[in-house]
DSSP file (Angstrom, degrees, kcal/mol; ACC not computed):
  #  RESIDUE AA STRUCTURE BP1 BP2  ACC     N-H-->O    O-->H-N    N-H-->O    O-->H-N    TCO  KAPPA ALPHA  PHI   PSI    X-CA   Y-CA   Z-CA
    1    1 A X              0   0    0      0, 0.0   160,-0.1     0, 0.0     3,-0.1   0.000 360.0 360.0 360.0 137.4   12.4   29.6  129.1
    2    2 A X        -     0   0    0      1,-0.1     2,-0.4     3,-0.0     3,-0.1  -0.325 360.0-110.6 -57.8 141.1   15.9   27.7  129.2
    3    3 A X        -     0   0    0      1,-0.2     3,-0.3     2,-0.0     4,-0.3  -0.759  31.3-169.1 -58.3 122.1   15.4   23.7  128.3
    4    4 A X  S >  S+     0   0    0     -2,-0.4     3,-5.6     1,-0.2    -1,-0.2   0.916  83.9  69.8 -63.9 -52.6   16.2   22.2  131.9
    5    5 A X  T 3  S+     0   0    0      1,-0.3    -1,-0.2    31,-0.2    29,-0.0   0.661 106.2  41.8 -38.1 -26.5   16.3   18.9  130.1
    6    6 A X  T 3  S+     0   0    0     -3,-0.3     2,-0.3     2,-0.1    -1,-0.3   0.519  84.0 100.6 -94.1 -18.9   19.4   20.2  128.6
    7    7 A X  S <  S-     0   0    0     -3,-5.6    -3,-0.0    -4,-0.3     5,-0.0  -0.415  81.6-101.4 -79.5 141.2   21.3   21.8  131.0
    8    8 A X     >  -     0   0    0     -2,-0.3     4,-2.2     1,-0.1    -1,-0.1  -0.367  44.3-109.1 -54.2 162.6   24.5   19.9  132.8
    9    9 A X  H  > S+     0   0    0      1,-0.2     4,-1.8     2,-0.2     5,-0.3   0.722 119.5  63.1 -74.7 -28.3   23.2   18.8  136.1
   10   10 A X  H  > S+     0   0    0      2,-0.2     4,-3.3     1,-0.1     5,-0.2   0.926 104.2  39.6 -83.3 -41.6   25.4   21.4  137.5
   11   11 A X  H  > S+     0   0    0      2,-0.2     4,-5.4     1,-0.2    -2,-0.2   0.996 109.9  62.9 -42.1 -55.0   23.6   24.7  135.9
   12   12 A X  H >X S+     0   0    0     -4,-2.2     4,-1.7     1,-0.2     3,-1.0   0.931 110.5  37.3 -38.6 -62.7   20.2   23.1  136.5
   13   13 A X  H 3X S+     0   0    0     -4,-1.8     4,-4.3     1,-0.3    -1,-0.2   0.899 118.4  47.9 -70.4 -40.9   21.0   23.2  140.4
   14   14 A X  H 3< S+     0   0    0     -4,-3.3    -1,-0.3    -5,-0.3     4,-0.3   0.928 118.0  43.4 -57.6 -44.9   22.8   26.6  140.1
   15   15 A X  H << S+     0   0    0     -4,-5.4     3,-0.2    -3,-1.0    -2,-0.2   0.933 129.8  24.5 -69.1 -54.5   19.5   27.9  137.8
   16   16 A X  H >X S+     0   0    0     -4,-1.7     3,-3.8     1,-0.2     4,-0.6   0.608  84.2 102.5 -85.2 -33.3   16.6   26.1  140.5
   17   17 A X  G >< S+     0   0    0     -4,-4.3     3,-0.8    -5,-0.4     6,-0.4   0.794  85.3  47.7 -47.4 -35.0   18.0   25.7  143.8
   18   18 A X  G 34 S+     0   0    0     -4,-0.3    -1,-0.3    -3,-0.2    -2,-0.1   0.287  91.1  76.8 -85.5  26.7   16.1   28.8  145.1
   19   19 A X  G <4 S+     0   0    0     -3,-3.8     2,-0.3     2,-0.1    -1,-0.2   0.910  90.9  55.9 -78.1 -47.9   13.0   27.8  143.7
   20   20 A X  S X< S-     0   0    0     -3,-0.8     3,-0.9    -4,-0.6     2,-0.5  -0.580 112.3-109.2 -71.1 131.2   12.6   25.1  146.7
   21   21 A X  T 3  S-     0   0    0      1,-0.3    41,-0.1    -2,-0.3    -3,-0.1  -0.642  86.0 -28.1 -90.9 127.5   13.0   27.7  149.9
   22   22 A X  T 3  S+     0   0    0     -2,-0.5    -1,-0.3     1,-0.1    -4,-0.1   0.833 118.0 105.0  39.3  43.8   16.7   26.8  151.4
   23   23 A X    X   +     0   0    0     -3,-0.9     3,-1.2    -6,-0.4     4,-0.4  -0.219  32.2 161.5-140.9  61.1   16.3   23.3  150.2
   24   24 A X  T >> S+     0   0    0      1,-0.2     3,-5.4     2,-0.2     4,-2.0   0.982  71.5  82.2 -51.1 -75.2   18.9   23.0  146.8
   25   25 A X  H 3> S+     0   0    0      1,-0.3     4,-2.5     2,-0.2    -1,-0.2   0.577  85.2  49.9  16.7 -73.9   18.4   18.9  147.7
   26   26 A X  H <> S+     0   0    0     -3,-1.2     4,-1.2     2,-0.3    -1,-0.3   0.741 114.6  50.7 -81.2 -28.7   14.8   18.5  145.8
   27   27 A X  H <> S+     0   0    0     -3,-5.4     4,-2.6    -4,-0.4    -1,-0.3   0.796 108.3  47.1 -75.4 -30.4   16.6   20.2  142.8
   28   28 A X  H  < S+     0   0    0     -4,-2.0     4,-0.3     2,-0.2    -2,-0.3   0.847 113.2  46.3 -94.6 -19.6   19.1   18.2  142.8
   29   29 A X  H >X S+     0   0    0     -4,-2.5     3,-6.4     2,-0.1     4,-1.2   0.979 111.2  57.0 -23.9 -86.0   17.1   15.0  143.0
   30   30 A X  H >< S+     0   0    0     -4,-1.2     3,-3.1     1,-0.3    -2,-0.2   0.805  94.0  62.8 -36.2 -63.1   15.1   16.3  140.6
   31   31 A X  G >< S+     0   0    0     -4,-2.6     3,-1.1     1,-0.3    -1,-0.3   0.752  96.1  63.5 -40.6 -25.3   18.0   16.8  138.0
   32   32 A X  G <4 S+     0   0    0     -3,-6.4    -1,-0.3    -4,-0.3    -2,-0.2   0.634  94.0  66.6 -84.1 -10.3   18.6   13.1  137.9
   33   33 A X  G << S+     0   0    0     -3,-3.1    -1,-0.3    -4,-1.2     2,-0.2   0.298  81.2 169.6 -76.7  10.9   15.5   12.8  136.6
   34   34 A X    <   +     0   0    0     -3,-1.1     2,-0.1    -4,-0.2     3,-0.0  -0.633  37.1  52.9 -96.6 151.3   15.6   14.3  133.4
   35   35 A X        +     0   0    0     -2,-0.2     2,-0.3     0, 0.0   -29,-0.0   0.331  61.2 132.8 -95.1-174.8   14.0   14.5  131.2
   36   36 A X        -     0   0    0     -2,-0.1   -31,-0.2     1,-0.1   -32,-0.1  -0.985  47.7-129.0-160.7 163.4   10.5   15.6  131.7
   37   37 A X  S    S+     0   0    0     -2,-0.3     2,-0.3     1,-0.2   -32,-0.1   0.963  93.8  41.8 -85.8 -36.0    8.0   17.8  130.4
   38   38 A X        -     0   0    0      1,-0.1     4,-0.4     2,-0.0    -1,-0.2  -0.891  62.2-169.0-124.0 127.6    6.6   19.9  133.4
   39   39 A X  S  > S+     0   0    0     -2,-0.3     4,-0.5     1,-0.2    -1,-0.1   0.615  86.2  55.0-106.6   0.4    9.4   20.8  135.8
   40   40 A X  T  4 S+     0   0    0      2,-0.2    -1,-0.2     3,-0.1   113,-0.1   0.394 107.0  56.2 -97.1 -10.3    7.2   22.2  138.9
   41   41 A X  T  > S+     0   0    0      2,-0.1     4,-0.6     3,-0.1     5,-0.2   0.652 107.8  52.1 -93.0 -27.0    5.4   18.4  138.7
   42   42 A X  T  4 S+     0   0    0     -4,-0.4    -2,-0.2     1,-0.3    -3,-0.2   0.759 108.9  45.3 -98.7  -6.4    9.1   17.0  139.1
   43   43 A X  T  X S+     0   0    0     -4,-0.5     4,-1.6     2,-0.2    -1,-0.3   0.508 112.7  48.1 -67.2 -22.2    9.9   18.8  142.1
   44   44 A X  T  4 S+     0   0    0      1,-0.2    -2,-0.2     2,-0.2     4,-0.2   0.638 115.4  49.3 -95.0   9.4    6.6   18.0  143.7
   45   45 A X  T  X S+     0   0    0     -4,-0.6     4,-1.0     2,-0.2    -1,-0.2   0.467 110.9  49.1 -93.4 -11.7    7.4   14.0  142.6
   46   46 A X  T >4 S+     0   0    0     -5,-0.2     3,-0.8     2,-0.2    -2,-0.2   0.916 113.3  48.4 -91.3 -57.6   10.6   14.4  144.0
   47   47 A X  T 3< S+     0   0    0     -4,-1.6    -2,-0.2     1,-0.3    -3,-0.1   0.780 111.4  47.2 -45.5 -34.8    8.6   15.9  147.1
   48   48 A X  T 34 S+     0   0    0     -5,-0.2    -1,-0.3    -4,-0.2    -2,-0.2   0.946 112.5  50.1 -80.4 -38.0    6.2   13.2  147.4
   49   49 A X  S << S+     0   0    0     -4,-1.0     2,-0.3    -3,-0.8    -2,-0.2   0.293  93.7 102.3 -84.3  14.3    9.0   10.4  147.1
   50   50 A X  S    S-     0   0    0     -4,-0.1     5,-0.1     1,-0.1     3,-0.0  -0.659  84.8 -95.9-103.5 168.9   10.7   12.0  149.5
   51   51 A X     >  -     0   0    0     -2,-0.3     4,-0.7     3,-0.1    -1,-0.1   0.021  29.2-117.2 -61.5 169.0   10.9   10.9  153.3
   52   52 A X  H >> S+     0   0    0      1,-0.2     3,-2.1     2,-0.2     4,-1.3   0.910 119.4  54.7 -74.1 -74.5    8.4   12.5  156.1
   53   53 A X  H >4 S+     0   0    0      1,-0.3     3,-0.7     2,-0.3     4,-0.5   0.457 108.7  39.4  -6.2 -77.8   11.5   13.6  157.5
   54   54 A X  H 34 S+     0   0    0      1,-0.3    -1,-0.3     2,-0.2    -2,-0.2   0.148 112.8  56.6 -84.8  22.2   12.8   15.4  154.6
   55   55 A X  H <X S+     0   0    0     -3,-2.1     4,-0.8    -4,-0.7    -1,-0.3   0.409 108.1  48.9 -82.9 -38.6    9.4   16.8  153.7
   56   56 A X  H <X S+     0   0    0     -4,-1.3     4,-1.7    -3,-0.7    -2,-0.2   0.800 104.2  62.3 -72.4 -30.9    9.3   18.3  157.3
   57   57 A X  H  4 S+     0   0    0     -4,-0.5    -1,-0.2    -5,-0.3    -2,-0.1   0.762 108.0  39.5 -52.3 -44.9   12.8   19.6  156.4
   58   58 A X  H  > S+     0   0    0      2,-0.2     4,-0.6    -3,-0.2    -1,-0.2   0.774 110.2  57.7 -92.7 -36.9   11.3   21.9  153.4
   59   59 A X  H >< S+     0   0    0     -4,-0.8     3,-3.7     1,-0.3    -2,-0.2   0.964 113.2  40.4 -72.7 -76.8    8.1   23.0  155.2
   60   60 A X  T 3< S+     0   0    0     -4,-1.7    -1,-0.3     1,-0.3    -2,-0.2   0.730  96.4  75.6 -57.2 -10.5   10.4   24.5  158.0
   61   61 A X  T 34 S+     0   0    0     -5,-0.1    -1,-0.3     2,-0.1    -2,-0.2   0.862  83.0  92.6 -52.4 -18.4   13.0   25.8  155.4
   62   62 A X  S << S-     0   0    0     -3,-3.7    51,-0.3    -4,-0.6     2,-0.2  -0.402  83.2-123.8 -87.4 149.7   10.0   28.8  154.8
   63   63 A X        -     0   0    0     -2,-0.1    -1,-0.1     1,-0.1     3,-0.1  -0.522  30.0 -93.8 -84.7 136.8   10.5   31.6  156.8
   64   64 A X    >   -     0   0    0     -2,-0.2     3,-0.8    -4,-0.1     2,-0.4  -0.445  50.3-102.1 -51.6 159.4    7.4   32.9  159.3
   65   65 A X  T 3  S-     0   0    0      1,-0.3    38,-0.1    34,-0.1    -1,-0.1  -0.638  98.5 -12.9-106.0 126.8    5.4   35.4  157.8
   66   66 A X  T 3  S+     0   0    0     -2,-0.4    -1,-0.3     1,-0.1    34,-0.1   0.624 113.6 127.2  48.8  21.8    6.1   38.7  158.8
   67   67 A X  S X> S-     0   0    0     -3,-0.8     3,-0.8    32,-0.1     4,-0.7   0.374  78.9 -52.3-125.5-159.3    8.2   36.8  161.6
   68   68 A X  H >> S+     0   0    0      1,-0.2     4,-3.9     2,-0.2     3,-3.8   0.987 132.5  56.0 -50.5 -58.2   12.3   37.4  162.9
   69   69 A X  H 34>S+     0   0    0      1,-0.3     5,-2.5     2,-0.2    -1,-0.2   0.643 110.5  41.4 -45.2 -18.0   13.6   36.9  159.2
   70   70 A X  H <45S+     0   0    0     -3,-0.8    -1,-0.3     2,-0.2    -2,-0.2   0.505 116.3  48.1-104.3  -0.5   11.5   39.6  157.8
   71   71 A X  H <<5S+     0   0    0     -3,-3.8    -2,-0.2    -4,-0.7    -3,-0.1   0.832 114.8  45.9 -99.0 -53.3   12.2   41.8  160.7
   72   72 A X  T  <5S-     0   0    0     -4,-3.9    -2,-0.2     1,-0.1    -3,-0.1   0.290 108.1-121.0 -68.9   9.0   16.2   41.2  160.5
   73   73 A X  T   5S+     0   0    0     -5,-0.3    -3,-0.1     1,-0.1    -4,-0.1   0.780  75.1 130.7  46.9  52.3   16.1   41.7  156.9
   74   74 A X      < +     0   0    0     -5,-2.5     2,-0.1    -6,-0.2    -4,-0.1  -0.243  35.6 125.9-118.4  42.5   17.6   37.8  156.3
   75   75 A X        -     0   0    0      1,-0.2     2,-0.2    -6,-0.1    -5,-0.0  -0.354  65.4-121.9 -68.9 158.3   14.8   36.7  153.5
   76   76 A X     >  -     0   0    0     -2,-0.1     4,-0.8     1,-0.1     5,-0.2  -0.500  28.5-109.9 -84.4-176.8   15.8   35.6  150.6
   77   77 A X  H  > S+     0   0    0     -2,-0.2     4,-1.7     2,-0.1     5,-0.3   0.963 121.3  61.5 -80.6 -24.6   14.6   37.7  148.0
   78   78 A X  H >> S+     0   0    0      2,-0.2     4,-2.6     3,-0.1     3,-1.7   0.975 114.3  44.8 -45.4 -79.6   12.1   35.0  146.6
   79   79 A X  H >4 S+     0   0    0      1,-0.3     3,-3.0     2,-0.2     2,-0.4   0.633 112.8  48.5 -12.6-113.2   10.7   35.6  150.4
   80   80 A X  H 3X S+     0   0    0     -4,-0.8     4,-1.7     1,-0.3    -1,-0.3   0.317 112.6  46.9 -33.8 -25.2   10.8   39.4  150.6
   81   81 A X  H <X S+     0   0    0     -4,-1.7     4,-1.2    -3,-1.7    -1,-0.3   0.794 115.7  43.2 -72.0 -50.1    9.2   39.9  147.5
   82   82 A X  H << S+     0   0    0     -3,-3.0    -2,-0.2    -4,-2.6     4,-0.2   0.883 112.4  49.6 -61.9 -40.4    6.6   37.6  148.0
   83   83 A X  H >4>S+     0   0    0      1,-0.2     3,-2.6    -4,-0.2     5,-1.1   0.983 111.7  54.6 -93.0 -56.8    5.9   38.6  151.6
   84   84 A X  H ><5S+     0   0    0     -4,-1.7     3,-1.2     1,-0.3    -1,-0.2   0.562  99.3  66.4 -24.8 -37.0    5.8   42.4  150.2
   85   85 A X  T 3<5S+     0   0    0     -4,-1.2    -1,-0.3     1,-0.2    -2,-0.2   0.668  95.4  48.9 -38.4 -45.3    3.4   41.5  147.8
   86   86 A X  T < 5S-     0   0    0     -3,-2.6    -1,-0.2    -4,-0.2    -2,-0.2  -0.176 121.0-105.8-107.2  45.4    1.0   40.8  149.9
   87   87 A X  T X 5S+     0   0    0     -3,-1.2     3,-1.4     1,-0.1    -3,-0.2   0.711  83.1 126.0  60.2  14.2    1.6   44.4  152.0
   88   88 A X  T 3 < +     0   0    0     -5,-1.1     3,-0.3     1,-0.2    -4,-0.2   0.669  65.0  60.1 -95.2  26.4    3.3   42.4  154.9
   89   89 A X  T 3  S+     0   0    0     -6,-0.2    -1,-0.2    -5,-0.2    -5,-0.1   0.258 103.7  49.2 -92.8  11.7    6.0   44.5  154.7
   90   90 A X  S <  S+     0   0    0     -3,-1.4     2,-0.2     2,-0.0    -1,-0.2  -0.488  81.1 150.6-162.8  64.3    3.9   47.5  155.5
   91   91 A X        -     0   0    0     -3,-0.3     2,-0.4   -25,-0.1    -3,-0.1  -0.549  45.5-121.6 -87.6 149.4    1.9   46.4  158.7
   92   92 A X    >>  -     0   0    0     -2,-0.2     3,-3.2     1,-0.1     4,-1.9  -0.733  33.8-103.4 -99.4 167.9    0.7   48.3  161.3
   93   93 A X  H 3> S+     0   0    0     -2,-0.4     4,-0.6     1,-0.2    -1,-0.1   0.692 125.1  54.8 -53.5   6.6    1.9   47.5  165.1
   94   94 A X  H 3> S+     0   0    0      2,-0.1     4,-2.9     3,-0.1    -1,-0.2   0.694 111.7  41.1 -90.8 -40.0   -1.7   45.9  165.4
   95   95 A X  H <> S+     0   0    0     -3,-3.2     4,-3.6     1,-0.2     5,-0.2   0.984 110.0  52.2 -84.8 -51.8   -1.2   43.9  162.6
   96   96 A X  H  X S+     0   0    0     -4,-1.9     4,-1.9     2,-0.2    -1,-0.2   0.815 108.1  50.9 -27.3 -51.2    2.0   42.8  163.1
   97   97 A X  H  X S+     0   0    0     -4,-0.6     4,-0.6    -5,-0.3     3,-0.2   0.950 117.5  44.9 -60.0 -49.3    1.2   41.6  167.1
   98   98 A X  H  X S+     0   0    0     -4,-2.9     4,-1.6     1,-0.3    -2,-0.2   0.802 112.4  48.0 -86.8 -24.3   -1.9   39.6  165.5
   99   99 A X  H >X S+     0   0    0     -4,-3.6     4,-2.6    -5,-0.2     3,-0.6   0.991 117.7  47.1 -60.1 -60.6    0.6   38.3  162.4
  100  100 A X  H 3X S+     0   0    0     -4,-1.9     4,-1.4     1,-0.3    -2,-0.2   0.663 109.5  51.1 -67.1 -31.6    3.3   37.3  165.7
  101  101 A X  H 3X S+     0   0    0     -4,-0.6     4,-1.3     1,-0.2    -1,-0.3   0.761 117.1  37.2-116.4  -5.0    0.7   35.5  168.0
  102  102 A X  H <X S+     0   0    0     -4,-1.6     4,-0.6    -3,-0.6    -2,-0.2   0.748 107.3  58.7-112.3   7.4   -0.6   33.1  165.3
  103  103 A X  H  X S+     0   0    0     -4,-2.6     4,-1.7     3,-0.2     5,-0.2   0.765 116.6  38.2 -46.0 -44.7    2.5   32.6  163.7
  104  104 A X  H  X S+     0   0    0     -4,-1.4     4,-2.7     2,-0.2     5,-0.3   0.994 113.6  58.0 -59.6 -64.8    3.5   31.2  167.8
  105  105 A X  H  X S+     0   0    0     -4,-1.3     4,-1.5     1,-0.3    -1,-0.1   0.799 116.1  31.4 -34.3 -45.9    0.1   29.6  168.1
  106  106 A X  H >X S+     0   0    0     -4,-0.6     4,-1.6     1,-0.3     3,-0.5   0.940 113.7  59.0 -98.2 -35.3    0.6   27.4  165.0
  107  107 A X  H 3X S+     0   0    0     -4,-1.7     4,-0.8     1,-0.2    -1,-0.3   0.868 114.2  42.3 -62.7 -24.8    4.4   27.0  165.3
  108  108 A X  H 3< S+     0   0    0     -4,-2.7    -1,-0.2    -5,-0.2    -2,-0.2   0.877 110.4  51.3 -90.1 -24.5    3.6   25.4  168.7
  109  109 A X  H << S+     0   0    0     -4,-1.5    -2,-0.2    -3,-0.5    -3,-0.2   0.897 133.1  13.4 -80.5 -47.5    0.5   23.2  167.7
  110  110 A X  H  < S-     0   0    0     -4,-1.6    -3,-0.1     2,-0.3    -2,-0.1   0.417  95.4-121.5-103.1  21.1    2.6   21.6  164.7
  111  111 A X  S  < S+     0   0    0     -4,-0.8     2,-0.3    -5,-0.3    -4,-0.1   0.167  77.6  71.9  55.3  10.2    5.9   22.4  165.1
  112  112 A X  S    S-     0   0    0     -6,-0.2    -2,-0.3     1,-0.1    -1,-0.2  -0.838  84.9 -68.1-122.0 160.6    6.6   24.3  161.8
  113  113 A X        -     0   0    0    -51,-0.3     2,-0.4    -2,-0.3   -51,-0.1  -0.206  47.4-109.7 -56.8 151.9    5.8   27.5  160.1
  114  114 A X        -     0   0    0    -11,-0.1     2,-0.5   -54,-0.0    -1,-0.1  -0.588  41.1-155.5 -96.4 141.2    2.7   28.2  159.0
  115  115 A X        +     0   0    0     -2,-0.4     2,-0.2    -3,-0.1    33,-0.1  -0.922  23.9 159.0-132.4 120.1    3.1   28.0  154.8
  116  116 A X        -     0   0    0     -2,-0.5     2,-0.6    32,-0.1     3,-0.1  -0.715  48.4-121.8-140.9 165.5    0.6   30.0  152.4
  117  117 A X        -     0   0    0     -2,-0.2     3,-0.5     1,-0.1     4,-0.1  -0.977  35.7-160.5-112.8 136.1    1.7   30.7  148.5
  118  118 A X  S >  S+     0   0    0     -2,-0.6     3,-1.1     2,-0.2    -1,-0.1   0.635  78.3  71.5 -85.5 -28.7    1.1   34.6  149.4
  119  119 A X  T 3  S+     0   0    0      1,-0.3    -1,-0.2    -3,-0.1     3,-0.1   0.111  92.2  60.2 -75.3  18.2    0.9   35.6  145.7
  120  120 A X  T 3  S+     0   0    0     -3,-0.5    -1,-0.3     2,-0.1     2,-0.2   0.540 116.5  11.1-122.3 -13.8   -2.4   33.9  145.7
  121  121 A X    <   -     0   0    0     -3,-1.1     3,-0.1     1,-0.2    -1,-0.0  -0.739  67.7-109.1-143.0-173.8   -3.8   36.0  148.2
  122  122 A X     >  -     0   0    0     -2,-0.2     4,-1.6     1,-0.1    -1,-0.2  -0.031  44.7 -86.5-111.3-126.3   -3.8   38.9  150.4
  123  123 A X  H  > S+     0   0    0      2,-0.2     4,-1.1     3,-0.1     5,-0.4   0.926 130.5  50.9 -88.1 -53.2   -3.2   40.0  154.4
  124  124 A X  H >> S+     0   0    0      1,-0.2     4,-1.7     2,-0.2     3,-0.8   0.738 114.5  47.5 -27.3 -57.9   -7.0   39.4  155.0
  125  125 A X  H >> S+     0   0    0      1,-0.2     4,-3.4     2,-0.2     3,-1.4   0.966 112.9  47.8 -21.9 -90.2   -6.3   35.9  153.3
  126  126 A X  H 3< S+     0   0    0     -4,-1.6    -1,-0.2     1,-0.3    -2,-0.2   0.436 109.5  43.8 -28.2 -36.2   -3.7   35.3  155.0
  127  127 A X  H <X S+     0   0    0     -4,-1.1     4,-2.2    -3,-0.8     5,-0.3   0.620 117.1  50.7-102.9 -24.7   -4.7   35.9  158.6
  128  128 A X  H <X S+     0   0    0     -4,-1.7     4,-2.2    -3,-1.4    -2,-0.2   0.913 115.0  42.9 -80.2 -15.9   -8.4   33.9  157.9
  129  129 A X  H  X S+     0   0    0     -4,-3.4     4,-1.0     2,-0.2    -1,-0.2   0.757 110.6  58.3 -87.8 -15.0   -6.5   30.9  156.4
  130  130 A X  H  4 S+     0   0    0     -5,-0.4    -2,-0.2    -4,-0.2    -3,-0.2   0.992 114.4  34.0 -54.9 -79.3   -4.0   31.3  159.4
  131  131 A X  H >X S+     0   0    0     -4,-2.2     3,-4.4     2,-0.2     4,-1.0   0.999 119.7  50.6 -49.9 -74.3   -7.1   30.9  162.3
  132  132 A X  H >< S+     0   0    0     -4,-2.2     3,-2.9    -5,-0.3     4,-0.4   0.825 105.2  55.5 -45.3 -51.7   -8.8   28.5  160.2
  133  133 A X  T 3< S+     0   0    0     -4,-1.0    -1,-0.3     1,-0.3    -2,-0.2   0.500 103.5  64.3 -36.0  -3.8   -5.3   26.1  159.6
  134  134 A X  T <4 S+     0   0    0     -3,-4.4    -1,-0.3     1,-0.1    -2,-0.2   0.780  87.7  57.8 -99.8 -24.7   -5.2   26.1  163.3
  135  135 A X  S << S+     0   0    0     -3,-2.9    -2,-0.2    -4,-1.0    -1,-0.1   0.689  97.5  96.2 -74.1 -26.0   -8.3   24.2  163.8
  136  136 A X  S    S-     0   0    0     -4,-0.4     2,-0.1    -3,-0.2     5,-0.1  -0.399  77.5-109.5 -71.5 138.4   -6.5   21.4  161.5
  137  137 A X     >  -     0   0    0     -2,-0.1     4,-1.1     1,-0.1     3,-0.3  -0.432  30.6-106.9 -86.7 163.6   -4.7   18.4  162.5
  138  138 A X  H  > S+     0   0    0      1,-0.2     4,-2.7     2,-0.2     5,-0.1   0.670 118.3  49.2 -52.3 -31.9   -0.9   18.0  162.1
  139  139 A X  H  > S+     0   0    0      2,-0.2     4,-4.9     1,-0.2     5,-0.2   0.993 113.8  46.3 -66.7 -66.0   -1.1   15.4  159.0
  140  140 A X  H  > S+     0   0    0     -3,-0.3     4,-3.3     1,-0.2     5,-0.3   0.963 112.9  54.3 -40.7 -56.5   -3.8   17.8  156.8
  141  141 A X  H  X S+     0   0    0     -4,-1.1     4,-2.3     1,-0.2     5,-0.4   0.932 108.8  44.7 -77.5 -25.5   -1.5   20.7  157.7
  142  142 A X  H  X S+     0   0    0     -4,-2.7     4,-3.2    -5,-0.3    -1,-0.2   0.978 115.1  45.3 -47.9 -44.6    1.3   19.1  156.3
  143  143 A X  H  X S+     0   0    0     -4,-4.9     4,-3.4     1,-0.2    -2,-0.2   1.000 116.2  50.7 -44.8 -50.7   -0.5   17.8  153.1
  144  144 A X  H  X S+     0   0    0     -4,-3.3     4,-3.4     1,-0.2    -1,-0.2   0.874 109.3  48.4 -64.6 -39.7   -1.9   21.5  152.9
  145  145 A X  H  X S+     0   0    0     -4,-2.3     4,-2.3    -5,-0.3    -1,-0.2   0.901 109.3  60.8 -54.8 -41.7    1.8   23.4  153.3
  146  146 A X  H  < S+     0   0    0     -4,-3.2    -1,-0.2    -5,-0.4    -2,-0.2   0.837 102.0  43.3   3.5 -92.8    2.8   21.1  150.8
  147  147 A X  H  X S+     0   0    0     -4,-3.4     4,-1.7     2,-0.2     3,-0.3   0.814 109.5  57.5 -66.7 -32.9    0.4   22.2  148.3
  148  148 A X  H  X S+     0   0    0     -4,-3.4     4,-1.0     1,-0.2    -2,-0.2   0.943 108.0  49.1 -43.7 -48.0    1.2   25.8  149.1
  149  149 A X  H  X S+     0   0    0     -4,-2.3     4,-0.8     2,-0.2    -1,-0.2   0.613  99.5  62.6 -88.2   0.1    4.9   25.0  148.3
  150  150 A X  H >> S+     0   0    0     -3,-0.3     3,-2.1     2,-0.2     4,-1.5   0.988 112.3  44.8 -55.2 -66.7    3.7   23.3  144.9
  151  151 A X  H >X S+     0   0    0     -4,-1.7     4,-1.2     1,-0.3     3,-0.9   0.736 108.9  53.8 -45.5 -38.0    2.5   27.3  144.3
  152  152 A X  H 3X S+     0   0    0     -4,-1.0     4,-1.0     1,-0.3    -1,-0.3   0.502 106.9  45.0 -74.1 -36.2    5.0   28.5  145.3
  153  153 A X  H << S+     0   0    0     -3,-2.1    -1,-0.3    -4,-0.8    -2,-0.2   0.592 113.0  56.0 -62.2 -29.4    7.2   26.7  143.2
  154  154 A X  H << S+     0   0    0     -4,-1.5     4,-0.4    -3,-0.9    -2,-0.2   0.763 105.1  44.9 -52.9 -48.6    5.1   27.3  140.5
  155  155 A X  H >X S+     0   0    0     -4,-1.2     4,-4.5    -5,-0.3     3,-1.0   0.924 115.5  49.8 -67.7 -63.1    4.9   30.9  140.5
  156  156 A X  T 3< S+     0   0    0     -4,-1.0    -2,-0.2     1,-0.3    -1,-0.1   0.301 105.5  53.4 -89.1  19.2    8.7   31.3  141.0
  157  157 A X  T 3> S+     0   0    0      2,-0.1     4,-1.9     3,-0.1    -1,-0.3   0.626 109.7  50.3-103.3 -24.2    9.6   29.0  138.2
  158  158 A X  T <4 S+     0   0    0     -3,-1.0    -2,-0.2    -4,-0.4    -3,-0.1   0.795 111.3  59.6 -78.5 -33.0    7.1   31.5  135.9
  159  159 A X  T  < S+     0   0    0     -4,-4.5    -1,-0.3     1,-0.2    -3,-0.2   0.842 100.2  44.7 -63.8 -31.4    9.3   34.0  137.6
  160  160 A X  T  4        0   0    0     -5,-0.4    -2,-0.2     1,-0.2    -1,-0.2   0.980 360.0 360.0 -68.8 -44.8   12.5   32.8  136.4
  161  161 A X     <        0   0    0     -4,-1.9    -1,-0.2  -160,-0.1    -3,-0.1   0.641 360.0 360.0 -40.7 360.0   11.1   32.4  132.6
């Protein structure tokens, strides 16, 4: 794995930004921070010191799951890969509708996408932690999208290595 600690601030951002989904920002925080040992703990310190605001910002950078982006084929690839991983790129129209009406349900009860590290689970996964996350209230599903996008970062920093 490249040293981050070493890299000019401008590489870093160019090497990381898509680790954080459409949010370059928390890498580039992060870069002024170096050094450190663990570079997925200094993007979620950056994420914790960051405002509710721009913490709400990063939760709604992630794309719905199975949703317009994956239909209009405007993922990124981190996204497609992931969401392919776990076979939702190969739903049937059943699954799909049920993917579509609790993706709405919960985008309308907290006003963001619903945020799962998908490489930790499957669709089954996916669709029980979906219903149950609905039951939650909006401050617990922030924490909990959160942590998803600590895996998530995690995973796709193991990817880069």
């Amino acid at each position: 794995m490249t040293d981050f600690n070493t890299l000019s601030d401008e590489a870093f951002v160019a090497r990381y930004a898509s680790v954080v989904e459409h949010s370059p920002w928390v890498v580039e925080r992060v870069a002024t921070r170096r050094p450190f040992p663990d570079l997925a703990e200094a993007i979620m310190a950056v994420l914790d010191d960051a405002t509710p605001e721009e913490r709400l910002s990063v939760i709604r950078a992630h794309p719905e799951l199975a949703g317009r982006a994956a239909i209009a084929g405007t993922l990124t690839a981190e996204s497609r890969s992931e969401q392919a991983s776990a076979g939702l790129d190969r739903m049937t129209p059943q699954e799909f509708e049920h993917f579509h009406a609790l993706n709405a349900a919960y985008r309308e009860r907290f006003g963001f996408p619903f945020v799962i590290c998908v490489r930790r689970t499957d669709r089954a996964g996916i669709l029980r932690a979906m219903a149950e996350r609905l039951e939650h209230d909006r401050e617990t599903e922030i924490a909990t999208a959160l942590t998803e996008i600590g895996h998530i970062v995690r995973l796709r920093l193991e990817t880069l290595s």
